[in-house]
N, C-alpha and C positions, 0 to 999 in steps of 0.2 A: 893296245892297252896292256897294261904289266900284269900280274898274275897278281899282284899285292891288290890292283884296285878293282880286278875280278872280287878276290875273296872277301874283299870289302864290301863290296855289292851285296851278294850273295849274303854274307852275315846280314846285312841290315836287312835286307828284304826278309826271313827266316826269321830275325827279329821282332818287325812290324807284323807280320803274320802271326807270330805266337802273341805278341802283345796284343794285338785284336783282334783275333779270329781264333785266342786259344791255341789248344793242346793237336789239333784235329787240324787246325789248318797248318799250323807249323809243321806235322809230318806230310800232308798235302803238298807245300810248297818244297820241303823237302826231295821228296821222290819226286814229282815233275822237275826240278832243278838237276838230278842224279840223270834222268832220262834226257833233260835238254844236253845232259853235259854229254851223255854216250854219242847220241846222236850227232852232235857237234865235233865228236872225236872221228865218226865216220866221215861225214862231209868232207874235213881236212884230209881225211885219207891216214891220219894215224891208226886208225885200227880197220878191222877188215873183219868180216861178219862169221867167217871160220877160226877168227881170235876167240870166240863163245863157246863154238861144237866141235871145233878139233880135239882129239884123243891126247890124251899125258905122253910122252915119250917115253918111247921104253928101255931110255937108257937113263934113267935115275938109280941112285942107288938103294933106294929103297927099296925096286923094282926087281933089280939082280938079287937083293937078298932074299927075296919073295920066291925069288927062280932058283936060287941055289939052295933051298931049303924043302923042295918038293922032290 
């Protein structure tokens, strides 16, 4: 299934939900849809559960100027 008729999906559903269940189910179906997508992103194995709690890297430059300035 293409990514066009994912987001397709997904709008209408988000649609049908604020249209009749309002303001409250619309964020409802929202955030479950945001958590089926993460979830779905682990299963395939694109992401990996230390992509969350792993640390910045400390070679940004932000990082160094933070360092060079102490």
């Amino acid at each position: 299934m293409s990514m066009a008729v994912v987001g397709l999906v997904a709008g209408m559903a988000l649609g049908f939900a604020g249209y009749f269940g309002g303001f409250g189910a619309f964020l409802l179906v929202a955030a479950l849809g945001a958590i089926g997508f993460v979830v779905g992103r682990f299963l395939d194995g694109d992401l990996e559960p230390g992509d969350f709690f792993r640390p910045r890297d400390r070679d940004h430059p932000r990082d160094r100027d933070r360092d060079r300035d102490r």
